[in-house]
N, C-alpha and C positions, 0 to 999 in steps of 0.2 A: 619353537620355544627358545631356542639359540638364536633366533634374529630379535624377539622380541627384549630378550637381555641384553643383546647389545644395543638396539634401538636405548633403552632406558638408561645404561650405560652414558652413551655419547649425550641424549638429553640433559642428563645431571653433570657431565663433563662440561657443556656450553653453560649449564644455569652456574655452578661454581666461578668460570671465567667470567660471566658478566656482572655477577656479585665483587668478583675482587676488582673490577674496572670499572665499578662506580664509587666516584669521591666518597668520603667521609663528610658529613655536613661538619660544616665550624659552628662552634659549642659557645665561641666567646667572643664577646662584644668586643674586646681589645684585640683580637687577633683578627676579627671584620675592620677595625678604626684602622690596622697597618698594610689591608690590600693597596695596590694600586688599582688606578682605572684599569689596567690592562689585565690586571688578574681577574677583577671584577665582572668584566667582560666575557668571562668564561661561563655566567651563573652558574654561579658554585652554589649546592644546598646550601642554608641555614638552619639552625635550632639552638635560638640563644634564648635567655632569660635578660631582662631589662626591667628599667623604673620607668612608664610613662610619664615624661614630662609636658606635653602636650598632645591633642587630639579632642578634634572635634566631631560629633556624631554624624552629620549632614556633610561633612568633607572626607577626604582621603589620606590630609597630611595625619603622620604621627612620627611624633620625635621619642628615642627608648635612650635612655640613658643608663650606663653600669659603673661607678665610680668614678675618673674622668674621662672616659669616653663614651660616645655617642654618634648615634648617626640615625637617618631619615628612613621609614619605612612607608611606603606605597599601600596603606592598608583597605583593606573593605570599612563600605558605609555601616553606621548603626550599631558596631561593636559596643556593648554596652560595659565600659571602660572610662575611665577619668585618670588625672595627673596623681600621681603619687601610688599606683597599682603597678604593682609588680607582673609582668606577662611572659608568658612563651613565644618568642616568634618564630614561625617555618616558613620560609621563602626560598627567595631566590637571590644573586648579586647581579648588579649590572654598572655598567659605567656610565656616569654625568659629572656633574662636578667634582664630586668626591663618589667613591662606592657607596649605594645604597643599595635599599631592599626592595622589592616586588614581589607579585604575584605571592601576597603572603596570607596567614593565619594568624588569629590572634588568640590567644587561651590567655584567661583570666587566673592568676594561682594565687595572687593574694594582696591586701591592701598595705601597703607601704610606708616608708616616710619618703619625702621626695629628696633628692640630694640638695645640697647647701649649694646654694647659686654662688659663683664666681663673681666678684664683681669685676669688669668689663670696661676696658677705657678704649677708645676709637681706634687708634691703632692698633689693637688684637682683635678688634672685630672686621678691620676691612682686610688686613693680612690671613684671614679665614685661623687663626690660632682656634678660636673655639668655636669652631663650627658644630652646630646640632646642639651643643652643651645647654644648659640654664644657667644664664648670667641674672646680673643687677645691674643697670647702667643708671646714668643720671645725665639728666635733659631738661633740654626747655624745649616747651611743647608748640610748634610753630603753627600747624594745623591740625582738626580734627572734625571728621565729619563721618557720619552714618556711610554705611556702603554694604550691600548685597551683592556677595560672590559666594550663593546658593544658601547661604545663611547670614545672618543680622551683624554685624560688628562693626565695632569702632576704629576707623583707620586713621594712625597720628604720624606729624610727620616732626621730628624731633633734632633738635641740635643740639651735639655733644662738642665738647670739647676736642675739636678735633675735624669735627665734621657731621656731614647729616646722615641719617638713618631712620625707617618707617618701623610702625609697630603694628600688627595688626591683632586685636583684640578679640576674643568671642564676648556679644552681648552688646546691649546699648542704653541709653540712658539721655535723654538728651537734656538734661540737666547737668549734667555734668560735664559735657561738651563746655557751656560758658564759663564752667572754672579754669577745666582744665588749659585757655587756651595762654599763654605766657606765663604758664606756672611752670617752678621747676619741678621736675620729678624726680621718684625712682621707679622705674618697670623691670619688671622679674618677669622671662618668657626665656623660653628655647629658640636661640641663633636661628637663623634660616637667611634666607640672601633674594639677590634679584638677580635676575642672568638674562643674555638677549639670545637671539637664535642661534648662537653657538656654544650654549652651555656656558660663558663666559660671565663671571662676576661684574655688577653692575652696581651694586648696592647692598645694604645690608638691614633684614626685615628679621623682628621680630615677631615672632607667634606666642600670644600673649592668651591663656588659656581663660580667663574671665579678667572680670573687672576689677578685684580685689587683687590683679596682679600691677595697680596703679595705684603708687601714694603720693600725694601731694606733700612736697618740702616748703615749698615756699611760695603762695599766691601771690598774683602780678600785681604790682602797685598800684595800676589803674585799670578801673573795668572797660571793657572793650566800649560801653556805649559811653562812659565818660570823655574816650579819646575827641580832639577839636578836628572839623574834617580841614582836610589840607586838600588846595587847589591840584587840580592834576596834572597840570605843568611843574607842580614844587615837590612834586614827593620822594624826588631824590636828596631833598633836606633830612630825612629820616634814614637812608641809605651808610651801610659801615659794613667792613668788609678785614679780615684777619686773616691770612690765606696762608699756611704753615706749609704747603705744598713742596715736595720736593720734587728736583726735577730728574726726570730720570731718561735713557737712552735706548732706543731701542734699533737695529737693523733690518733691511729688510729690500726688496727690489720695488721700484717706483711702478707702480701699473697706472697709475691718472695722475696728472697735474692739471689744478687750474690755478693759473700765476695769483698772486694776492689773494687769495683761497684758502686752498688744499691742494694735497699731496694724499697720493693711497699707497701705502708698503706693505707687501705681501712676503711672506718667511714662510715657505712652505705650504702648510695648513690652515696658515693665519693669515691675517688681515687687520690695517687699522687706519682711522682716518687720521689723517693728521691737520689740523688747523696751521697754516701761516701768512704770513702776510710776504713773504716774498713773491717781489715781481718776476723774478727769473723763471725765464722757461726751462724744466727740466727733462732732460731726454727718457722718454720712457724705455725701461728693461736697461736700464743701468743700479748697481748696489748704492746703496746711499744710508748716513746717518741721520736719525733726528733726533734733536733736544727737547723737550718742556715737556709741560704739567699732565698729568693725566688727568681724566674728566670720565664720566660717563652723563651725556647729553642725547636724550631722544631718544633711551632705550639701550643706545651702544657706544662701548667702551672709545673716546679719541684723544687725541694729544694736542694737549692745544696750548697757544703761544709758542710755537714752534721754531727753531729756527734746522733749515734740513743742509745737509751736507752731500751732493754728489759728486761720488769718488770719479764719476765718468768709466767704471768700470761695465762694460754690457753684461750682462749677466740676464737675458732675457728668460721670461716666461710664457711658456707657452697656455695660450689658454684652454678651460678645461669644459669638453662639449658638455652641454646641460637641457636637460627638459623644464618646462614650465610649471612642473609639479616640484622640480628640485630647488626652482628659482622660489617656490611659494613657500617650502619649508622653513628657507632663511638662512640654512646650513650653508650657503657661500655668500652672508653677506660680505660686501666689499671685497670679494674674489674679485678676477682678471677669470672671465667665464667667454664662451661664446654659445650661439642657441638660434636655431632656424623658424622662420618662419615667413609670413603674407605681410605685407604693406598693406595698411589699408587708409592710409593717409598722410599725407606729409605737409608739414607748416611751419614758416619761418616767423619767430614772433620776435621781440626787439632784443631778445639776452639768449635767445636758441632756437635749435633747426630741432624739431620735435618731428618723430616718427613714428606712429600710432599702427600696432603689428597686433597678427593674431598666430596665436602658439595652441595647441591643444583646445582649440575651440575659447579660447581666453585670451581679452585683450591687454595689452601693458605697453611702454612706452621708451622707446630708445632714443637721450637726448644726447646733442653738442651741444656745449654751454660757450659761447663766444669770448674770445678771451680778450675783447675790445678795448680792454687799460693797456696792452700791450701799445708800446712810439712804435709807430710807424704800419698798425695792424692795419691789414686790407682785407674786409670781409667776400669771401670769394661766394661768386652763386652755390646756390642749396645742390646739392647732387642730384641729380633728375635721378628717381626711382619711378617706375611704373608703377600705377595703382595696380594691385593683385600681383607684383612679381615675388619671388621667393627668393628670399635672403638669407647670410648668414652674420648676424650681429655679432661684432666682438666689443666687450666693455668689461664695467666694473658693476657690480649689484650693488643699488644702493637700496636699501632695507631704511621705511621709515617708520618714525614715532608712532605708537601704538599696535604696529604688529608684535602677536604674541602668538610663539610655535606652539604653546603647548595648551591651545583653546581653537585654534585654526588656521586657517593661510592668512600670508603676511603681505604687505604691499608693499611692490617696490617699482624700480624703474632700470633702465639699462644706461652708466653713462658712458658716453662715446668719446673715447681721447681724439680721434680726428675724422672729420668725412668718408676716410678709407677705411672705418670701422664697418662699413658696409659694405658689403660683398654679394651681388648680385648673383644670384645660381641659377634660376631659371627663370623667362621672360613671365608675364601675363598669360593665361589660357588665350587659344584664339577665339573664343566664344566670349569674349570680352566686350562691353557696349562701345568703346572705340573702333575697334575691329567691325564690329558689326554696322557701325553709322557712316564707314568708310565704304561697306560692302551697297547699303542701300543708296549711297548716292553716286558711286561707281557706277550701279545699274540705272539709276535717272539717267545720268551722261549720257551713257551707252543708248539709251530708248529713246532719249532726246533727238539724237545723232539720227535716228531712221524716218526723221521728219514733224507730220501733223500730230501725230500720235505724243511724239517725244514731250511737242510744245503745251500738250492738252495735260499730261501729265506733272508737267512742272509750274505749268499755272495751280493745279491743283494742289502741290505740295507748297506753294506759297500761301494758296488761302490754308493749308492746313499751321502752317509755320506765324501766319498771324492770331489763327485760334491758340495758337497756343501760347503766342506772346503776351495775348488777351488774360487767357487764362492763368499764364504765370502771374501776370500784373496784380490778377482779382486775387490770386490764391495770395502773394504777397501783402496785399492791404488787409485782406482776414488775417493776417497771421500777425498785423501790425497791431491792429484792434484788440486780438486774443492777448499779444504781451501787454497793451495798453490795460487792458480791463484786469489783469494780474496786477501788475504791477498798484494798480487803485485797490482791490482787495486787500493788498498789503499794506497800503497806504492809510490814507488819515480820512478818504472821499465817502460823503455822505454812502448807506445802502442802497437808499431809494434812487439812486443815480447811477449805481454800479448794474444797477440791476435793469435799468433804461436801458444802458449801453448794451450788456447782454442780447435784451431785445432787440434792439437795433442791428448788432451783428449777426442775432440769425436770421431777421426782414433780411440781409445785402445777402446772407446764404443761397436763402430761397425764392430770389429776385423779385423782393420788393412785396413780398407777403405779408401783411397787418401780422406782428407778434405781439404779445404780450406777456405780463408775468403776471399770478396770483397767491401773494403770501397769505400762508394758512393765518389765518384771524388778524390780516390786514393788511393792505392795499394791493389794489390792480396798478399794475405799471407795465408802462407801452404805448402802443398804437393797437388800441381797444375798437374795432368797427362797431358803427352803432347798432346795428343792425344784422343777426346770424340769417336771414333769408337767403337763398341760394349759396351760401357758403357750403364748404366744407370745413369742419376744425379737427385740427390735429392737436393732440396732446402728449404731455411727458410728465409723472410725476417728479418732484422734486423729492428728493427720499436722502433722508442723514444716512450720518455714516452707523447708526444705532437703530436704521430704520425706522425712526418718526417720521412722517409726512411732512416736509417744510411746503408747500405749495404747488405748486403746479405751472409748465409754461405751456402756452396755446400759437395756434398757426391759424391763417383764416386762408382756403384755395377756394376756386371758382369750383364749384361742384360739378360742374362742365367736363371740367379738366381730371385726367387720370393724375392718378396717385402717383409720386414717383419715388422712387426708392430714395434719392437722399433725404426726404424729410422728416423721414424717423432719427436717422443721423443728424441733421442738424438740429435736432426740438432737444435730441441725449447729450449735444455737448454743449448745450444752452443752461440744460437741466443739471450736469455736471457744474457748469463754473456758475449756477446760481448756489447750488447747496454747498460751495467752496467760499461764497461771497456771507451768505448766512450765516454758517456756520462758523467763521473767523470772525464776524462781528459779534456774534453770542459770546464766544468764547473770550474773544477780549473784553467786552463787556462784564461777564463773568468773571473775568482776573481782577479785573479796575473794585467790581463792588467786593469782592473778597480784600482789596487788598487793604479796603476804607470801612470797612466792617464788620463788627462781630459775628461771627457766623452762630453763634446761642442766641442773643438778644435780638439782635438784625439792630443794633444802632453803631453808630460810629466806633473803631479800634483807638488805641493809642496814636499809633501813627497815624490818625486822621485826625485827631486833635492835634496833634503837636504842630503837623503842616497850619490847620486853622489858628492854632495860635500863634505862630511865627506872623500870619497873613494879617492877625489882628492886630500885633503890636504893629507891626510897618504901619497899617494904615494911624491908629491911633499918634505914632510920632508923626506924620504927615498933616492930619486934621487936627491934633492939640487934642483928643479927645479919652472917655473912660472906655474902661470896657471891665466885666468882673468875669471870674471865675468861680467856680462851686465846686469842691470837693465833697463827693456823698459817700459815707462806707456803711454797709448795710451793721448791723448790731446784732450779735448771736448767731451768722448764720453759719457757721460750724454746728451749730446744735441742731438746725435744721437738716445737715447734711449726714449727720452723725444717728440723728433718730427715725429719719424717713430716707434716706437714701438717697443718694449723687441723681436718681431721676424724678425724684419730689424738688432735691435741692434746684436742676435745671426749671423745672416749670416754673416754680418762683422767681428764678432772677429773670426769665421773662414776663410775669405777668408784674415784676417790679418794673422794667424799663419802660410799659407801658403806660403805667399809672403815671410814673415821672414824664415819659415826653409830652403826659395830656396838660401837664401842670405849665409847663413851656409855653414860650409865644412863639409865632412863626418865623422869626428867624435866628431864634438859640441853637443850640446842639449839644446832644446828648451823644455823653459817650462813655464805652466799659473800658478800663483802665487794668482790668483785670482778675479773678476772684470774685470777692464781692463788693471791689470798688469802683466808683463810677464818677463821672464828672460834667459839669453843664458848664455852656460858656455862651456867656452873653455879651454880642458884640457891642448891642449900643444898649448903655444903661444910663441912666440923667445920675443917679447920686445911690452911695452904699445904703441906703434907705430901702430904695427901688429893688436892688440886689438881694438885701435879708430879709424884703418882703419874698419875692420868688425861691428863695432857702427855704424862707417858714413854708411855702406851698408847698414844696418838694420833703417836708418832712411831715407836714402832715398827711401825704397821699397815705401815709402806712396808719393812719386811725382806724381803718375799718379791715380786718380778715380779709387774706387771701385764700380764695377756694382754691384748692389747687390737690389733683387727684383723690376726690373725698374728703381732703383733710381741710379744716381752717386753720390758719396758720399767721399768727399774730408778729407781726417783723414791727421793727421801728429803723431810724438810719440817724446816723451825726452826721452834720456838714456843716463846714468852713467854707469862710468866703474872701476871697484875695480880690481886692481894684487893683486897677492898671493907671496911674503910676504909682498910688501908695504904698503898696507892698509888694511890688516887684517892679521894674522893669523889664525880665527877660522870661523867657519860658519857663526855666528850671525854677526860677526866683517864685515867679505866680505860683508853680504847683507846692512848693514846698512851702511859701506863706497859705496857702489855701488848707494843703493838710495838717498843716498847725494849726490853724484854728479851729479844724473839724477834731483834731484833737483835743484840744480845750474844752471844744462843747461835750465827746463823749466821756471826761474826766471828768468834768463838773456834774454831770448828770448819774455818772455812776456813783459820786461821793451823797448826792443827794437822795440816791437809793439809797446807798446803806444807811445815811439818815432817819431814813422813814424806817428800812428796817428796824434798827435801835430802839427808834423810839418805841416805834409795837410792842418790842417786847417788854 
């Protein structure tokens, strides 16, 4: 009984100590807003309350805001929560750019006001003053386009006074994409930023909780399709630049120079490129100063217009060993790193010695970039590296544009300040094909040497060294055909000839065997034998990449002759580069008619008229001659779409475009303009007579009901008609003379309805 008291004793003696030796969670948003990263990095419990200022369902960001502090929480998907809700949050802290929250909880306590947004001038936003906060800024909107990062939103990319910065919206609308695009704003969202693989600031994004957090101040003066296109050699006539930059200083040891370049300076933990254009060569692992601008280009933060200062003090750094998995994180870009690994190729091209290494089963690339602007540089030979020997690379990580740590590994490359970055550790395995082609002609020699025998044998390794020369010869002219017949795929070359040449190439496969192709629902192409008696035929479906049958290619053998194993392999990569050759001409085919027509109607788009009428005025200034236009806009059919539905409303504007192209001669053109208006154009017309005869045709198709899903449905249409050169000379000219007068006619005719109404009554 006496041990079991004490047992209970010492348990509740341990439970008391490990109660008073866990943190107290922090209660307040302002006392999280004044950790440091380094406290941060303790994760220390949480249990605050907050204002949601943003947070989207299908994402993880959420920004909590408590009077003027704020900061970023790591939250769970699908919390059913919105901006201006008041929440509990229980987490954890951790260090990034500033402390935030993870592994957290959210509890809903109650609906809010959201706090009054800060308005926001550039310089408080890239100095991170109001990081996490809800600002107001003001902008002109430079771009804006649809983008999927796990859900729908509108990303803008915006100049402030000051400088630029992205917004990135929940929702979309692409309507409002064409307003917004050189309008000025105002957007109201929660701060957030851009960082490259080292947690470092690059930019400055806002999260912009819906679309109502976008108002329009002031529309651009001219619509984007108004603008006149400018030649693409001149478009720096439009080019202006106000650059307010300060220049600022930073220290640090040289780890790369490349003269008229760059410079990389390392302080520690850091790293930074530096852009300049000096020629001087600088001694690496000496301290140095740099001047100019800072930038963030391709991700990561550099200095550029530079001008660098070496004190000549050595102050070397040693570089720091690294695996291929630490290289991919990104965390040492532009370090002075080193890292081992295989050569598996070396190539001197005209700007660098490139060295193509495998690390952890993964390949990447260690370059010298040739510092050939250098009076008086003498390019010395590449450094003979053994293919397969193991190395130890020293250089600098270069991390390029579009790697992002915090979606997956990052792409980089290793640069090498000089040839002696290479450090040979260990040779080639001796089980290496040099090694071994030196072992088997050693023993020729040697067999050679005992006489008749020797000489019988190296006759024979010659006929074997011609078959093979043969065979490299024949494998190289297939492989010349293979890129040939690519290359025409991509190209502009009829199918029926790409698909020849296929054939052809697998006949030279399978020495000189009748091939041919068979495209499902039309044509044999090839060398078709007349005759299947005594053959054998081999086949290969041709199969999409959606599994439709495109066709089939065929083999003819002497039936005599055994089957041999590569003829199934050559009919498969016959069968391959035919459904590669099909399949890109459909498909471009199908881009070209999408891009000239209505995909409702099936007749021509906007942009297929306007090319044709650019095409007709050139010729008619050429020949002296007319040509008209027809503007048609259907009458009422809002009320058709309104009383029977958007897919009553679709059948009809098709069984309208029908009726109108039957009314056309064979070489007018009918086309949707968009909604319910439409337009014909008549290249060669004798006189406006001829023209407002083919109007009257095109307006009488609608006297007789259109059946269209059960219903008869009674349309009419106004149309105006513009000649060429009476009432326009130019494209815009014709359509806007043409809709005026379809205007005309639908105003005259509406006045003389109410006419007739009047009088009835």
């Amino acid at each position: 009984m006496k041990k079991t008291a004490a047992a209970i004793v010492f348990l509740l003696g341990w439970a008391a100590v490990a109660w008073a030796a866990a943190p107290a969670p922090i209660t307040s948003l302002r006392a999280l807003h004044a950790l440091t990263n380094a406290e941060a990095a303790k994760t220390l419990p949480v249990a605050f309350e907050g204002i949601v200022t943003y947070y989207s369902p299908l994402d993880i960001d959420l920004f909590v805001q408590d009077g003027d502090s704020a900061i970023y929480v790591e939250a769970p998907r699908g919390v059913k929560i919105k901006p201006g809700d008041r929440v509990l949050i229980r987490g954890k802290t951790r260090a990034s750019f500033r402390p935030e929250i993870f592994d957290a909880s959210v509890t809903f306590l109650r609906h809010d006001k959201l706090p009054a947004p800060v308005r926001a001038a550039y310089p408080q936003l890239i100095r991170s003053e109001l990081d996490c906060r809800r600002v107001v800024v003001r902008a002109q909107v430079r771009s804006a386009n649809i983008v999927h990062f796990g859900t729908t939103t509108t990303y803008l990319e915006l100049l402030m006074d000051g400088g630029y910065i992205d917004a990135n919206v929940v929702g979309s609308d692409s309507a409002i994409l064409k307003q917004l695009l050189d309008a000025e704003v105002e957007i109201t969202g929660a701060v957030a930023g851009k960082f490259d693989s080292k947690s470092q600031l690059t930019g400055i994004l806002l999260e912009v909780p819906n679309l109502a957090g976008i108002e329009i101040l002031k529309h651009p003066a001219n619509s984007i399709a108004s603008l006149p296109v400018t030649p693409m050699d001149e478009i720096l006539k439009g080019y202006s630049a106000f650059d307010r930059s300060q220049r600022v200083r930073v220290h640090g040891v040289i780890t790369y120079n490349q003269p008229a370049s760059a410079v990389v300076l390392q302080d520690g933990a850091k790293s930074l490129w530096v852009s300049t254009l000096d020629e001087n060569r600088m001694r690496i692992g000496d301290l140095a100063d740099a001047t100019g601008f800072p930038d963030a280009r391709d991700g990561s933060l550099v200095l550029t217009h530079a001008e660098v200062e070496d004190s000549s003090v050595a102050t070397p750094i040693a570089p720091r060993p690294v695996t291929w998995n630490e290289l991919t994180s990104g965390i040492d870009a532009f370090d002075l790193i080193s890292v081992e690994g295989q050569v598996v190729t070396a190539v001197r091209q005209a700007d660098r010695d490139e060295y193509v290494m495998v690390a952890d089963g993964h390949l990447f690339s260690a370059i010298f970039r040739h510092p050939d602007n250098l009076p008086g540089f003498q390019l010395q030979p590449m450094q003979p590296v053994a293919q397969g020997a193991k190395v130890r690379i020293t250089g600098v990580s270069m991390v390029y544009y579009g790697s992002d740590p915090f979606v997956g590994p990052v792409a980089f490359d290793i640069l090498l300040r000089s040839p002696d970055d290479i450090q040979v550790i260990a040779g080639p395995s001796v089980l290496s094909v040099p090694n071994l082609v030196f072992t088997v002609v050693f023993l020729l020699l040697v067999v050679g040497a005992v006489g008749v025998r020797g000489w019988t044998l190296e006759h024979k390794v010659r006929r074997q060294t011609v078959a093979i020369a043969a065979r490299t010869e024949f494998e190289a002219k297939l492989e010349r055909r293979r890129s040939r017949i690519l290359e025409d795929i991509n190209g502009s070359k009829p199918l029926a000839e790409i698909l020849e040449e296929i054939a052809a190439m697998a006949s030279l496969t399978l020495d000189g065997a009748p091939c041919w192709c068979e495209v499902a629902d039309g044509a044999r192409l090839g060398n078709h034998p007349a005759g299947n008696d005594g053959l054998r035929i081999g086949k290969e479906e041709i199969t999409g990449r959606s599994g439709a049958a495109l066709g089939a290619f065929f083999a003819a053998f002497d039936a005599q002759k055994q089957a041999r194993a590569d003829e199934t392999e050559a009919l498969a990569v016959a069968a391959r580069l035919a459904t590669l050759a099909i399949e890109t001409r459909r498909l471009y085919a199908d881009l070209v008619r999408r891009s000239e027509f209505d995909l409702l109607t099936d007749v021509h788009n906007r942009f297929s008229l306007d090319r044709q009428l650019e095409a007709c005025i050139g010729v008619a200034r050429e020949t002296a001659t007319n040509f008209a236009l027809i503007y048609v806009d259907l009458d009422q059919f809002k009320q058709v779409n309104d009383h029977f539905g958007h897919r009553v409303g679709d059948l009809y504007l098709q069984e309208v475009a029908v009726r109108m192209k039957h009314q056309l001669r064979g070489g007018d053109m009918l086309a949707r303009l968009g909604g319910d208006e439409f337009a014909a154009l008549l290249p060669m017309i004798a006189s406006r007579a001829q023209a407002e005869e083919i109007a009257l045709r095109l307006e009488r198709s609608f006297d007789e009901p259109f059946p269209v899903n059960g219903y008869a449905l009674l349309g009419s249409a106004s149309v105006g008609v513009a000649l060429y050169p009476e009432d326009g000379t130019t494209r815009d000219s014709l359509l806007s003379a043409a809709d005026a007068a379809m205007y005309v006619t639908k105003n005259t005719r509406e006045k003389i309805a109410e006419e007739l109404d009047r009088l009835r009554e």
